[in-house]
MOPAC internal coordinates of N, CA, C and O (Angstrom, degrees):
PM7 1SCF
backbone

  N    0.0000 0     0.00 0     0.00 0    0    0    0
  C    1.4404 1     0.00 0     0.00 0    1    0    0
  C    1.5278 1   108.82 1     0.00 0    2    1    0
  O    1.2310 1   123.18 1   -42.84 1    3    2    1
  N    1.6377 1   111.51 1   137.16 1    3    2    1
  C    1.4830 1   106.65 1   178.09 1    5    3    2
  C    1.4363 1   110.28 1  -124.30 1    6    5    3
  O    1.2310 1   125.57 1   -21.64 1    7    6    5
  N    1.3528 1   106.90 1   158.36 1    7    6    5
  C    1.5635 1    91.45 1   172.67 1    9    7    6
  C    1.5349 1   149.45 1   -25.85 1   10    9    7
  O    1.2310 1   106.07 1   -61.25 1   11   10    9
  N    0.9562 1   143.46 1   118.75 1   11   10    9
  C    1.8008 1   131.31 1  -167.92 1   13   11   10
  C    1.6067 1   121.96 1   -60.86 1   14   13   11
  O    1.2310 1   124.25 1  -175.72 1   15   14   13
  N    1.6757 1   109.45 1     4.28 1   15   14   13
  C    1.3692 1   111.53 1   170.25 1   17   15   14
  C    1.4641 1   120.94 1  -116.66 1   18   17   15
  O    1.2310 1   131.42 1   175.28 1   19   18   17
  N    1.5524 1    95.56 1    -4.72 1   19   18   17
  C    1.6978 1   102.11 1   165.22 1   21   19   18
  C    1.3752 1   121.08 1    98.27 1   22   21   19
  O    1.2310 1   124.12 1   -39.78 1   23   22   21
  N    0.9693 1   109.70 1   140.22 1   23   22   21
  C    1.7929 1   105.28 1  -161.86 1   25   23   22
  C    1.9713 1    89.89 1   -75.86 1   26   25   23
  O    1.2310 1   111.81 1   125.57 1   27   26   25
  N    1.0875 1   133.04 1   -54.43 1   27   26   25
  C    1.2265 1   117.00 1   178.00 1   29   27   26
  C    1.6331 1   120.15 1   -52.26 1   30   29   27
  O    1.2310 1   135.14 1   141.35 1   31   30   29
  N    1.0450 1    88.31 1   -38.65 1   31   30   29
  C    2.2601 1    83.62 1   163.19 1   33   31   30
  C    1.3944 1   120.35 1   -44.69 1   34   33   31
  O    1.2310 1   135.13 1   116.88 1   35   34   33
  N    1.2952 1    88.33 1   -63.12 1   35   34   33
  C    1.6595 1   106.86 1  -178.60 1   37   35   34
  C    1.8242 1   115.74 1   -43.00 1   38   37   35
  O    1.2310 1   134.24 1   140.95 1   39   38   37
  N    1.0189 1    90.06 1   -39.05 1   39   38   37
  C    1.7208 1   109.22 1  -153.29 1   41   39   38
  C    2.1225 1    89.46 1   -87.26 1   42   41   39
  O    1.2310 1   127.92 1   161.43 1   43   42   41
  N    1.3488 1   102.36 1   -18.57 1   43   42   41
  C    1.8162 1   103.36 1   171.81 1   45   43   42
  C    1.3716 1    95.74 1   -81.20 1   46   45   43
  O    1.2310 1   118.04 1   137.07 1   47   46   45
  N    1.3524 1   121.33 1   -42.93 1   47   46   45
  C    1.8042 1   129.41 1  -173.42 1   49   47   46
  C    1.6771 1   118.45 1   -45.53 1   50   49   47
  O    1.2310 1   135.55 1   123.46 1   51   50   49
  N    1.6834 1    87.51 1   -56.54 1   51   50   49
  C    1.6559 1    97.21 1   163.29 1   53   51   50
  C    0.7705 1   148.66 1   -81.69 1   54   53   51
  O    1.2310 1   122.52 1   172.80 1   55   54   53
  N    1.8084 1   112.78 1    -7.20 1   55   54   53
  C    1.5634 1   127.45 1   150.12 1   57   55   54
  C    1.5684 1   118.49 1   -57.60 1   58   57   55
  O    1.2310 1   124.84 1   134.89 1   59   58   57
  N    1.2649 1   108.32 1   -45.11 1   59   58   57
  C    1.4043 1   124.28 1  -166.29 1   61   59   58
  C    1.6009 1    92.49 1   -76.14 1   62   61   59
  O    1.2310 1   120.92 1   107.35 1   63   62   61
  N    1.3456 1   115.84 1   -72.65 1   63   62   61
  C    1.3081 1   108.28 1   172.76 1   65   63   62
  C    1.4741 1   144.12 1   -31.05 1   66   65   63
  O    1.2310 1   118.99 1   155.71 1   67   66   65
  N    1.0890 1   119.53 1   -24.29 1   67   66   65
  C    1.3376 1   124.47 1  -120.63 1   69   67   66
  C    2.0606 1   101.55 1  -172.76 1   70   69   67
  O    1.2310 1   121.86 1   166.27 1   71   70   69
  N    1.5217 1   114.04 1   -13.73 1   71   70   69
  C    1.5516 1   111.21 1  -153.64 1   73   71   70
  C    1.4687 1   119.37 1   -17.00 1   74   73   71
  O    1.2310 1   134.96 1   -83.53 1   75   74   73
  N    1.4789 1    88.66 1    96.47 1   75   74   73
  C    1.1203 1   115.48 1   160.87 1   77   75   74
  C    1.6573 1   120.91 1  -170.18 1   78   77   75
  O    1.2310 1   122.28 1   -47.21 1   79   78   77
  N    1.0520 1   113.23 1   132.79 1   79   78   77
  C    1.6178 1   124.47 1   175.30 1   81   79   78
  C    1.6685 1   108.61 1   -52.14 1   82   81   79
  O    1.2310 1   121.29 1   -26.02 1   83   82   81
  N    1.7467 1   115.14 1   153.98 1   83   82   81
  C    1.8187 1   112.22 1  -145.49 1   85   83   82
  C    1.5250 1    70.25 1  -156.26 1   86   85   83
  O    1.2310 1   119.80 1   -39.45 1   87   86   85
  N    1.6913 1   117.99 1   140.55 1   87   86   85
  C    1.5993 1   112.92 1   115.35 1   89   87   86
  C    1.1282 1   115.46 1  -152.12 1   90   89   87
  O    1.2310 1   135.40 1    -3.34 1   91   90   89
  N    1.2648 1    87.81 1   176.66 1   91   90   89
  C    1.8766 1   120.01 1  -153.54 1   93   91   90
  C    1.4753 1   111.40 1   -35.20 1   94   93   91
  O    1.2310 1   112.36 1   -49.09 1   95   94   93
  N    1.2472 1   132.03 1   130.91 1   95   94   93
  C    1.4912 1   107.85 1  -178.35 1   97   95   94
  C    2.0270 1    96.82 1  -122.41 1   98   97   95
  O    1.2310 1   129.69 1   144.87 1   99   98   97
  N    1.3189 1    98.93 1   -35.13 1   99   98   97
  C    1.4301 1   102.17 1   178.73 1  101   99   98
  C    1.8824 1   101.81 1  -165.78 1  102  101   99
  O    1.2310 1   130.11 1     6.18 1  103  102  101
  N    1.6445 1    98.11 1  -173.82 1  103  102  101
  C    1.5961 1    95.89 1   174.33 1  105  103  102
  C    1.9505 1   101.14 1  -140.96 1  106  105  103
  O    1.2310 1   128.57 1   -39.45 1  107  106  105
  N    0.7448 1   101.11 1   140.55 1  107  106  105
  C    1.3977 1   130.06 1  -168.37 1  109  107  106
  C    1.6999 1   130.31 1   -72.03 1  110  109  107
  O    1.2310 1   109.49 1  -143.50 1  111  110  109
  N    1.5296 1   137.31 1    36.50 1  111  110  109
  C    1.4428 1    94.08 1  -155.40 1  113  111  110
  C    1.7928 1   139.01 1   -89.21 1  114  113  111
  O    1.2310 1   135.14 1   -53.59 1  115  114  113
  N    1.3314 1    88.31 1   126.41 1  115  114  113
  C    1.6277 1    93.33 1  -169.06 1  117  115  114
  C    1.5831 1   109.78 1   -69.17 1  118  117  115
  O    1.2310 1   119.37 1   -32.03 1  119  118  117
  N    1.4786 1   118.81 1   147.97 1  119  118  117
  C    1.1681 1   107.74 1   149.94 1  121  119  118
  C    1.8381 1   114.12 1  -144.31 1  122  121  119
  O    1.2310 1   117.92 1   -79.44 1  123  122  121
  N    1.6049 1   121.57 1   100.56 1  123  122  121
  C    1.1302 1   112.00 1  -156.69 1  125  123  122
  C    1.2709 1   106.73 1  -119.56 1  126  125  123
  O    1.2310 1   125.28 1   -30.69 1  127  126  125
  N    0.9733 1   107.47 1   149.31 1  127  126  125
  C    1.6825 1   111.65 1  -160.72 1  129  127  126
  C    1.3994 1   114.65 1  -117.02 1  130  129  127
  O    1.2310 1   105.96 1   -28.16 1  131  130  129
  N    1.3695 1   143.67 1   151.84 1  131  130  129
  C    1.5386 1   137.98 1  -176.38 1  133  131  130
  C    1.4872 1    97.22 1  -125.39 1  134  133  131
  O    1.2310 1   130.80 1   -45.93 1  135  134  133
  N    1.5581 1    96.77 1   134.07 1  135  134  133
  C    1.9490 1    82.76 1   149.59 1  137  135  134
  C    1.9543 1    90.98 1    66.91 1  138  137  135
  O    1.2310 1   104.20 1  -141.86 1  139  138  137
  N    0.9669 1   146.74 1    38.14 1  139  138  137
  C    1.5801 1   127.15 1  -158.20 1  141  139  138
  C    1.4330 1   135.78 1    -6.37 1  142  141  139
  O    1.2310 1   136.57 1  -120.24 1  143  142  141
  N    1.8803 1    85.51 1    59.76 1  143  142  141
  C    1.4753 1    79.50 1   165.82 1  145  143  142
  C    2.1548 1    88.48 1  -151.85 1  146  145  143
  O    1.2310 1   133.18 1   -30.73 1  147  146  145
  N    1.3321 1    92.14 1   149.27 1  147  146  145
  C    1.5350 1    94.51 1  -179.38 1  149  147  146
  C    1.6042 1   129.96 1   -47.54 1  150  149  147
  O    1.2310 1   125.98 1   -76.94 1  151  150  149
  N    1.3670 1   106.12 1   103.06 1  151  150  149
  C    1.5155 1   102.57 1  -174.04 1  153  151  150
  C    1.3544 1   123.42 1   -85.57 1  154  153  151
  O    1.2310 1   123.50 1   167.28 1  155  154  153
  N    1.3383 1   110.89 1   -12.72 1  155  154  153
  C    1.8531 1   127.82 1   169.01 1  157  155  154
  C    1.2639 1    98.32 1  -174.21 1  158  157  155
  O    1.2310 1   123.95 1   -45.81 1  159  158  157
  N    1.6038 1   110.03 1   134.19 1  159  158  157
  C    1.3984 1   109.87 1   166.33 1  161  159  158
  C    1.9018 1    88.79 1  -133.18 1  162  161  159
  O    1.2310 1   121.88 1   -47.08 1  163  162  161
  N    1.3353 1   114.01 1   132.92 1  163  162  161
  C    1.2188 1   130.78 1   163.38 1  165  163  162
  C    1.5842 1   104.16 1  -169.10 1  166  165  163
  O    1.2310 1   134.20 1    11.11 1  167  166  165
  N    1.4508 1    90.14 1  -168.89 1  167  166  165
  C    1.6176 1   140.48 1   170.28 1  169  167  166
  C    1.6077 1   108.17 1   -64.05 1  170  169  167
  O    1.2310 1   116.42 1   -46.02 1  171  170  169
  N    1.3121 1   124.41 1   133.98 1  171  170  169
  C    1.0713 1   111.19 1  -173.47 1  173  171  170
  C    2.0087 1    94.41 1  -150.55 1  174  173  171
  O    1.2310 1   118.03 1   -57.81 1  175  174  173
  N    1.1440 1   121.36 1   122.19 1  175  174  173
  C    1.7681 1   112.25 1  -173.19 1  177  175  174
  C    1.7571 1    96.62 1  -100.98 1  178  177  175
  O    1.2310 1   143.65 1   -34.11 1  179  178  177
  N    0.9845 1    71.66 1   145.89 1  179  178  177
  C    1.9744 1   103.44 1   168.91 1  181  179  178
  C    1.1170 1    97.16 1   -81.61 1  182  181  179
  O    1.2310 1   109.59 1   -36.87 1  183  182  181
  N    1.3869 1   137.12 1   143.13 1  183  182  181
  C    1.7284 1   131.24 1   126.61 1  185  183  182
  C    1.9071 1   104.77 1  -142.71 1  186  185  183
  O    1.2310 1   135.26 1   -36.78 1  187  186  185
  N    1.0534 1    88.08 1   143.22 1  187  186  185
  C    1.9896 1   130.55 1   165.53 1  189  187  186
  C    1.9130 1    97.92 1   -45.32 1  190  189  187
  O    1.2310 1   123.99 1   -83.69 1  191  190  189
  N    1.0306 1   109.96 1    96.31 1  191  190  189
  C    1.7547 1   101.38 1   176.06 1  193  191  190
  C    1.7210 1    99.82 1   -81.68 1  194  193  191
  O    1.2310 1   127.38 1   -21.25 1  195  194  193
  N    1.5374 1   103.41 1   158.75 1  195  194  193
  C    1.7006 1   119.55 1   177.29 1  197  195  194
  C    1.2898 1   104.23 1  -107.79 1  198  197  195
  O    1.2310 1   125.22 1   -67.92 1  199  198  197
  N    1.2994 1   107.57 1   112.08 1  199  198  197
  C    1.7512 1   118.47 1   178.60 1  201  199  198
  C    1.3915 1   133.05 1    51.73 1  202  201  199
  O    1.2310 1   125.06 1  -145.35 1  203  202  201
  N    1.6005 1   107.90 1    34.65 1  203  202  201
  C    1.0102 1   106.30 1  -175.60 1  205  203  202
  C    1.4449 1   117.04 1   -99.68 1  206  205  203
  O    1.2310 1   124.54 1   -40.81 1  207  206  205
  N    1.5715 1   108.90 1   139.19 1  207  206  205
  C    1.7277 1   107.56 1  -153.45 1  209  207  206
  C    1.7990 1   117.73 1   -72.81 1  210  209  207
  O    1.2310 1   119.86 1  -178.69 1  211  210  209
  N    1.2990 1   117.86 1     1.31 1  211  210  209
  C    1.6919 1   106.73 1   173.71 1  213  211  210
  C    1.5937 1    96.73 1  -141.56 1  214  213  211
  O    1.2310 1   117.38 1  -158.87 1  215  214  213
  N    1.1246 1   122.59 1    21.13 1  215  214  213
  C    1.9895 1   103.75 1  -167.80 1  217  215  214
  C    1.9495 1    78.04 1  -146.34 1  218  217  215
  O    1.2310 1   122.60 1   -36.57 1  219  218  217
  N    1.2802 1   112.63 1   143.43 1  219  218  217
  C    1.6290 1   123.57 1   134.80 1  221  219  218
  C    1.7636 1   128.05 1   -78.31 1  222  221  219
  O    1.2310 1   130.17 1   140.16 1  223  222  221
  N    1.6191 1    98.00 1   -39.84 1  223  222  221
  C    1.2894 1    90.01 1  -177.74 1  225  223  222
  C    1.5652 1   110.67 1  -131.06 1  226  225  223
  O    1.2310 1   122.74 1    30.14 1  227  226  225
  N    1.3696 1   112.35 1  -149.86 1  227  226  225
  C    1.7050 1   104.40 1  -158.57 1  229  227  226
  C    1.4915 1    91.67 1  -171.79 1  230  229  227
  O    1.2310 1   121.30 1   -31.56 1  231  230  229
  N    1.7126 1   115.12 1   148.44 1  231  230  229
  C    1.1901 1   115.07 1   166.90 1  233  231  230
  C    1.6058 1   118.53 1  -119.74 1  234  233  231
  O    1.2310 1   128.21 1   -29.97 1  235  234  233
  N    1.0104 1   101.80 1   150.03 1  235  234  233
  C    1.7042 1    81.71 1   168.58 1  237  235  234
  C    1.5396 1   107.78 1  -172.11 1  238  237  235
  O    1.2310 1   129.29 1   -28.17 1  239  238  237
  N    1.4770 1    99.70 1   151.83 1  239  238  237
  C    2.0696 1   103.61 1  -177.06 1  241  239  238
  C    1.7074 1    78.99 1  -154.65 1  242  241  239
  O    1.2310 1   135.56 1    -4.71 1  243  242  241
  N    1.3673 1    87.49 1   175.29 1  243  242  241
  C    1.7444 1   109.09 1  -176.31 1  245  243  242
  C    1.5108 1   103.49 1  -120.11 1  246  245  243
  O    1.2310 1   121.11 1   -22.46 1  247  246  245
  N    1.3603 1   115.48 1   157.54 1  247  246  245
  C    1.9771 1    92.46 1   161.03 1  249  247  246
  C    1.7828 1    83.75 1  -148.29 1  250  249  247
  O    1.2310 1   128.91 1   -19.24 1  251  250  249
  N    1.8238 1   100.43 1   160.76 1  251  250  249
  C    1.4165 1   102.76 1  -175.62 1  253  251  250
  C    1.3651 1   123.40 1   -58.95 1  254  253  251
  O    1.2310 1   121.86 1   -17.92 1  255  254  253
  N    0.9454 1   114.04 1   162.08 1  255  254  253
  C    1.6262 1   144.11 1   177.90 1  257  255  254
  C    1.0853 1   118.24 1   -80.86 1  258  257  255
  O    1.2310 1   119.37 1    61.74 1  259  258  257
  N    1.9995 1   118.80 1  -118.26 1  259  258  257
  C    1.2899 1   150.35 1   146.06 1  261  259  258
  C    1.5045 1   108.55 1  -127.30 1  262  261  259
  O    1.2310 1   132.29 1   -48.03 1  263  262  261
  N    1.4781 1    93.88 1   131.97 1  263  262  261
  C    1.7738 1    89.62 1  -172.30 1  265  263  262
  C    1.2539 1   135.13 1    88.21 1  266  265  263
  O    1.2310 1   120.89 1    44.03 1  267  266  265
  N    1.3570 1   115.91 1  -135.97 1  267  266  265
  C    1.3965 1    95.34 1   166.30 1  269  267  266
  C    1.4592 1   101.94 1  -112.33 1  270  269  267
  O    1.2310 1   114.43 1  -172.89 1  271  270  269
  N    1.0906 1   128.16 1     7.11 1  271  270  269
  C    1.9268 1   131.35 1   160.33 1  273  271  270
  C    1.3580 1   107.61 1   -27.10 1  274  273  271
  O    1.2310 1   126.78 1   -47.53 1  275  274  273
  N    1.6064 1   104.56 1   132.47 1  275  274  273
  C    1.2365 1   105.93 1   148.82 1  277  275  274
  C    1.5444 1   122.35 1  -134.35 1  278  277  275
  O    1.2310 1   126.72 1   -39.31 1  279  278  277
  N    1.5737 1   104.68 1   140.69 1  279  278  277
  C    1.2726 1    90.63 1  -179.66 1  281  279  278
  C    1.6422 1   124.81 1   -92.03 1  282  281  279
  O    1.2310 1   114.13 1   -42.58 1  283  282  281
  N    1.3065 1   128.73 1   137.42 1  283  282  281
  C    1.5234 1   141.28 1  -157.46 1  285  283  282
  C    1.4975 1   115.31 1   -82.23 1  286  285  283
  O    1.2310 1   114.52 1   -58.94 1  287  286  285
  N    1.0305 1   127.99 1   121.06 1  287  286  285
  C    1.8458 1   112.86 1   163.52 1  289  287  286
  C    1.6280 1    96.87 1  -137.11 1  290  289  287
  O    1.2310 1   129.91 1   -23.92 1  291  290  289
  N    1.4065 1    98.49 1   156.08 1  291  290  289
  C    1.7410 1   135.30 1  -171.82 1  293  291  290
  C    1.5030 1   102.48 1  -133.95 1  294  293  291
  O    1.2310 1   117.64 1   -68.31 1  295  294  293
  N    1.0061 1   122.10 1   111.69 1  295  294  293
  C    1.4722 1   121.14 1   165.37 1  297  295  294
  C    1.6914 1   108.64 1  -133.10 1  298  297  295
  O    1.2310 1   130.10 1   -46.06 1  299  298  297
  N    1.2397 1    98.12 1   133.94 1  299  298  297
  C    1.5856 1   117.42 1   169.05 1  301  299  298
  C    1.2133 1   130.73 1   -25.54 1  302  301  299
  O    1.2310 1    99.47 1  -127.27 1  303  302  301
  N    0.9034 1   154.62 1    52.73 1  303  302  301
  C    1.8262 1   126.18 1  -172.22 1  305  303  302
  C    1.7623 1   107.73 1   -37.60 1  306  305  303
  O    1.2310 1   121.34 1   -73.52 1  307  306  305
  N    1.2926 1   115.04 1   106.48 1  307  306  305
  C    1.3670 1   116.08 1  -158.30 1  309  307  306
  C    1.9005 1   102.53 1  -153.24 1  310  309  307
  O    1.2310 1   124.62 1   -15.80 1  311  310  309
  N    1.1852 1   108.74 1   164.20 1  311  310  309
  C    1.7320 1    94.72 1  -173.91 1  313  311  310
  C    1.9685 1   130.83 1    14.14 1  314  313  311
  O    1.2310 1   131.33 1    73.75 1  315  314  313
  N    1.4466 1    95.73 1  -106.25 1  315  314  313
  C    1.6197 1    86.77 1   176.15 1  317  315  314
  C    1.5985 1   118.42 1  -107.92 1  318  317  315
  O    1.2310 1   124.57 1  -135.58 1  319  318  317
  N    1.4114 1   108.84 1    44.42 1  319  318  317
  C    1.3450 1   130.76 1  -159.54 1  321  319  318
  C    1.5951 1   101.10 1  -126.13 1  322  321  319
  O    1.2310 1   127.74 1  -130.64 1  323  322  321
  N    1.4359 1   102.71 1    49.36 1  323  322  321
  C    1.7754 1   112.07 1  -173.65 1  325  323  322
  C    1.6177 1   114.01 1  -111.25 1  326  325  323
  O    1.2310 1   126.75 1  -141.63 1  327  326  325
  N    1.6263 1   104.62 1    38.37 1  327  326  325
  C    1.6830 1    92.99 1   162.71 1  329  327  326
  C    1.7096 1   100.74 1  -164.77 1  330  329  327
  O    1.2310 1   121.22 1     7.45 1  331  330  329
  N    1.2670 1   115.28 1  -172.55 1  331  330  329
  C    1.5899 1   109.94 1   167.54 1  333  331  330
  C    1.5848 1   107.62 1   -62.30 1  334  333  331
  O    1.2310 1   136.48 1   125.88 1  335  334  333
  N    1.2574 1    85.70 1   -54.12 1  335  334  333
  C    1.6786 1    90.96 1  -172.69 1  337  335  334
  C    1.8449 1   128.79 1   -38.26 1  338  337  335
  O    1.2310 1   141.31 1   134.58 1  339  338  337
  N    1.2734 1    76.25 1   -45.42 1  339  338  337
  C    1.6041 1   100.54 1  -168.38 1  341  339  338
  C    1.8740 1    99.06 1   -74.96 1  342  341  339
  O    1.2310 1   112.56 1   139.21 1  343  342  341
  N    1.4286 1   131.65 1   -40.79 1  343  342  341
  C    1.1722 1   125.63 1   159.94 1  345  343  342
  C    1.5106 1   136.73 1   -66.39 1  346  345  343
  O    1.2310 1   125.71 1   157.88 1  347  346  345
  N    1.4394 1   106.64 1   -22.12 1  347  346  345
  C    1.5874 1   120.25 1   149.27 1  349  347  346
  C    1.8421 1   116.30 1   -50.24 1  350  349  347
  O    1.2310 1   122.53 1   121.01 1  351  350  349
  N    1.3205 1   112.75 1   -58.99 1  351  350  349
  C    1.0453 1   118.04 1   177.70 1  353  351  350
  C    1.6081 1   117.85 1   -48.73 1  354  353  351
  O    1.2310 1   135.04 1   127.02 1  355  354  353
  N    1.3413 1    88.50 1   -52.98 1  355  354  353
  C    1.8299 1    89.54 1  -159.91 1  357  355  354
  C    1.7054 1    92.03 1   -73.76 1  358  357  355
  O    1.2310 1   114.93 1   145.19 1  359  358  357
  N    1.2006 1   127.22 1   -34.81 1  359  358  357
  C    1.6119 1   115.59 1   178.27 1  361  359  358
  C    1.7307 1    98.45 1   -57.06 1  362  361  359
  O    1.2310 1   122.02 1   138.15 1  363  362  361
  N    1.3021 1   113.75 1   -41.85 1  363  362  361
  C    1.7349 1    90.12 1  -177.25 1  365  363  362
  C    1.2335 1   111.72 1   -82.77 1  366  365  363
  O    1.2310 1    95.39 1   159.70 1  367  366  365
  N    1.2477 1   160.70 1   -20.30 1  367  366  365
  C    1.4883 1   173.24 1    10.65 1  369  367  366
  C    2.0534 1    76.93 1    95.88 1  370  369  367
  O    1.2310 1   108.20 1   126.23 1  371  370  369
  N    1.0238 1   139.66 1   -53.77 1  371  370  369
  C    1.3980 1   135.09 1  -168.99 1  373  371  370
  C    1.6008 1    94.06 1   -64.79 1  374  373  371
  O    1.2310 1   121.87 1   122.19 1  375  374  373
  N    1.2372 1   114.03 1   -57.81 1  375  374  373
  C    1.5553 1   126.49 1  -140.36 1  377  375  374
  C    1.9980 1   105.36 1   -89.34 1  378  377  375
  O    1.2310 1   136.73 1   175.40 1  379  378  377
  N    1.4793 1    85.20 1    -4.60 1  379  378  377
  C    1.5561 1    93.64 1  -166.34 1  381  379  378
  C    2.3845 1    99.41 1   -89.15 1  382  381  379
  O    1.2310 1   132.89 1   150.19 1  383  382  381
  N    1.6257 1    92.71 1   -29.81 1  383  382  381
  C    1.5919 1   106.32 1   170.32 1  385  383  382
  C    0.9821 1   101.15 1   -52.88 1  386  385  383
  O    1.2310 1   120.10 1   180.00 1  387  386  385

């Protein structure tokens, strides 16, 4: 199972995000919970970044919107930001500021 916005979505997300070229290395599934109760459970892809000057790799999944929207995230594998898991978190740990 891969994310519901598509590994080529993703891979526009982290260009835009991020310019730099990504691929697929694997897919992830997270399920992390706050407080004990589920704070995101999905799909989450790995990819290999191309020349990018402080990160090798990158995470990223989408989750719905309204409609058929989805909203996109790219995060670094960067300091203590070394798994799916751990980039799920800190995007909600972001969204919670």
């Amino acid at each position: 199972m891969t994310d519901p916005a598509g590994i080529a979505t993703l891979i526009v997300a982290i260009r835009s995000l991020h310019g730099v070229e990504a691929k697929h290395v694997e897919t992830a599934h997270v399920h992390q919970k706050r407080k004990g109760e589920t704070a995101w459970n999905g799909y989450v892809e790995v990819f290999d970044l191309v020349d990018h000057p402080g990160a090798t790799q990158a995470y990223a999944w989408s989750e719905a919107t309204t409609g058929a929207e989805r909203r996109l995230f790219a995060v670094l594998r960067v300091g203590p930001i070394d798994s799916p898991t751990k980039a799920v978190l800190a995007s909600i740990l972001a969204d919670a500021r």
